[in-house]
C-alpha positions in Angstrom: 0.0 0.0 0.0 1.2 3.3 -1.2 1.4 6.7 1.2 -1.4 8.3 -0.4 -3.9 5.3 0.0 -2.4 5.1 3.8 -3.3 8.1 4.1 -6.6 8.4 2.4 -7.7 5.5 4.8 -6.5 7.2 7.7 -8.4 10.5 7.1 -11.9 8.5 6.2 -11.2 6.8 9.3 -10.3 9.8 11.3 -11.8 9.8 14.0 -13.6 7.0 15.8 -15.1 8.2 18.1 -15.6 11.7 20.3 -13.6 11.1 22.8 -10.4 9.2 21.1 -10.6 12.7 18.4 -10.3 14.7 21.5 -7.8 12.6 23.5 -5.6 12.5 20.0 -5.8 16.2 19.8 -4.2 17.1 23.1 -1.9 14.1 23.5 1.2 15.6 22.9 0.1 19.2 24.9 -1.1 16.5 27.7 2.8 15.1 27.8 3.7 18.2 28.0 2.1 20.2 30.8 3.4 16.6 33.2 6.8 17.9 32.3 6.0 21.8 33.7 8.3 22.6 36.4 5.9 23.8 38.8 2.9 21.5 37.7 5.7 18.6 38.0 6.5 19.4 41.4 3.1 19.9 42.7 2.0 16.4 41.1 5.2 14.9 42.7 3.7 16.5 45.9 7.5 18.5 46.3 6.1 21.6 45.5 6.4 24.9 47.7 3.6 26.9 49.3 5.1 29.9 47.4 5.4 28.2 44.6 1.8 26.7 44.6 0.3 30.2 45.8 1.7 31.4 42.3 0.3 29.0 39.9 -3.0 29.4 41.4 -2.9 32.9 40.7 -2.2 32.6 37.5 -4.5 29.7 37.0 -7.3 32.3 38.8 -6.5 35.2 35.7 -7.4 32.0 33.2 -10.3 31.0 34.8 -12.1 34.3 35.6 -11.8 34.4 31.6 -12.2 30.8 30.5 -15.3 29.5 32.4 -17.7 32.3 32.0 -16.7 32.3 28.3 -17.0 28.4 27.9 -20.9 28.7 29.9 -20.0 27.7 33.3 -21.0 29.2 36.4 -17.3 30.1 38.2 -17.0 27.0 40.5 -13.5 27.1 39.9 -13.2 30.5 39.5 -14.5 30.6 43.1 -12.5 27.9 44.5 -9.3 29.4 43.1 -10.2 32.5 44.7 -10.6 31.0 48.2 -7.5 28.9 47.9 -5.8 31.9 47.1 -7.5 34.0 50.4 -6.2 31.0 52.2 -2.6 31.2 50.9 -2.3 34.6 52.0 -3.6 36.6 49.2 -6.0 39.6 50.1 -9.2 40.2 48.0 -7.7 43.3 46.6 -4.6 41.6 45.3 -6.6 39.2 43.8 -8.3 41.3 41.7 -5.8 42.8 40.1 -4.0 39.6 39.0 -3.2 39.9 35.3 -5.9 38.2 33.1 -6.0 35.6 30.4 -7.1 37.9 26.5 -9.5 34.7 25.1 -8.3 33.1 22.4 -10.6 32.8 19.4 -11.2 28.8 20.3 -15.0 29.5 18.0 -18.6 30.0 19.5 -19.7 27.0 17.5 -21.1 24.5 20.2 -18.7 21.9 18.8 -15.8 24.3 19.4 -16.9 25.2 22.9 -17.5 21.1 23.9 -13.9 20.6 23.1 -12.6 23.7 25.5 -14.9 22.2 27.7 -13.2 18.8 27.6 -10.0 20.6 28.9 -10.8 22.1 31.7 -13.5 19.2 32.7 -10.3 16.6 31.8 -7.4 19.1 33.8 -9.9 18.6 36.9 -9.3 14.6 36.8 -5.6 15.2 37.0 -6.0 18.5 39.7 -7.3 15.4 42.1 -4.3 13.2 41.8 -2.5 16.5 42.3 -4.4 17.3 45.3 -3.5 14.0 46.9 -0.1 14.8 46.6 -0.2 17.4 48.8 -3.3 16.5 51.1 -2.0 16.9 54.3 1.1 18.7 54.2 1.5 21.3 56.4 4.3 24.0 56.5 5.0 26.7 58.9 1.8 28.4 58.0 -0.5 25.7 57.1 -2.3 23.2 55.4 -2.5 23.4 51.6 -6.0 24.3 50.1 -7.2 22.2 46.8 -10.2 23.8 46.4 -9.3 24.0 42.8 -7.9 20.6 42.6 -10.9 18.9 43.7 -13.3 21.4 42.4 -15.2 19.8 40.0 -16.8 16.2 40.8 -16.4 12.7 39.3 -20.1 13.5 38.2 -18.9 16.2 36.3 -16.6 14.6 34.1 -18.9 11.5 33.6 -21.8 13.1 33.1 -20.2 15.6 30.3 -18.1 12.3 28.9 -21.3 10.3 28.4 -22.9 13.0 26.2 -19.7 13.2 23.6 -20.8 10.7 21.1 -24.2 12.3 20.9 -22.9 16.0 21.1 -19.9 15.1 18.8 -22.0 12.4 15.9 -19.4 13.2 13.3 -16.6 13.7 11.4 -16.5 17.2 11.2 -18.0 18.2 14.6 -15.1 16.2 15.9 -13.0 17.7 14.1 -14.1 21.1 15.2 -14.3 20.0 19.2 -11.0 18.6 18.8 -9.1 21.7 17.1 -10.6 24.0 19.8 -9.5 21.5 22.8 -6.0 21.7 21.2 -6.1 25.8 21.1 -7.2 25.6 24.5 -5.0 23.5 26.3 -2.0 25.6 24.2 -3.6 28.6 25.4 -3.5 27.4 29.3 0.0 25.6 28.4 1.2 29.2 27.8 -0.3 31.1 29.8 1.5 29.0 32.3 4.6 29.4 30.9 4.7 33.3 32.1 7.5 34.2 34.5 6.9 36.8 36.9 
């Protein structure tokens, strides 16, 4: 079999199904957010309350943006903002942290179900994060994971078992899964900002 039939056959097959298009699509961004210096610490459990109070409040500027644009109501927005409060930060500080300028991921609901899937998926992985840390305590305290553990088991199930139906074919998997790609850049480098 030449190229160009292997290749034909992989585009009519492309993709199989919702959630393997979306998967697919942020593989590689997946692989590397694990190897993020802070994110890699903070999995690893090794990461410092300074360190955490920072990528929190850059996660918060994201959020704020992200959520209300993707149709949710701000749980994380929230718990970011009390995990902050309990890290240390005052409400006024908080509100002045820099914030994320939306990337054009589309308004097309296929579009906005794979941004969704990002930030519904990053929650699975904030919970093995938060077990990480539950229960270490430095001079001033516990570690919140609010955020971490923010969004439910339900959540993720409940959005996962509609994909097929939301996403029937080709091209509206197409579209969910170039959006979850932009997004998951768009958090990968808004991460990647140095203060």
């Amino acid at each position: 079999m030449n190229s160009t039939t292997a290749r034909a056959r992989r585009t009519t097959a492309y993709p199989a199904s919702a959630r393997s298009a979306l998967r697919s699509a942020t593989h590689d961004i997946h692989q590397r957010m694990h190897h993020h210096p802070a994110l890699s610490r903070l999995a690893a459990g090794t990461i410092s309350r300074d360190e955490y109070r920072r990528v929190l409040a850059r996660s918060y500027g994201f959020y704020i943006i992200a959520e209300p644009a993707l149709g949710f109501a701000g749980k994380l927005t929230d718990c970011l903002f009390l995990d902050l409060a309990e890290l240390g930060m005052m409400p006024a500080a908080i509100a002045v942290l820099p914030r994320w300028a939306a990337s054009a991921f589309g308004q097309h609901p296929s579009a906005l179900i794979g941004a969704r899937y990002v930030l519904l998926g990053a929650s699975l992985g904030g919970k093995v994060m938060a077990r990480a840390i539950a229960g270490r305590t430095g001079s001033d305290g516990a570690m919140p994971v609010r955020f971490l553990t923010g969004m439910g088991e339900n959540d993720w199930k409940a959005f996962a078992s509609r994909l097929e139906t939301d996403l029937p074919d080709a091209a509206s998997r197409k579209r969910a899964a170039t959006a979850a790609s932009a997004m998951f850049v768009a958090y990968e480098n808004w991460l990647a900002w140095r203060e």
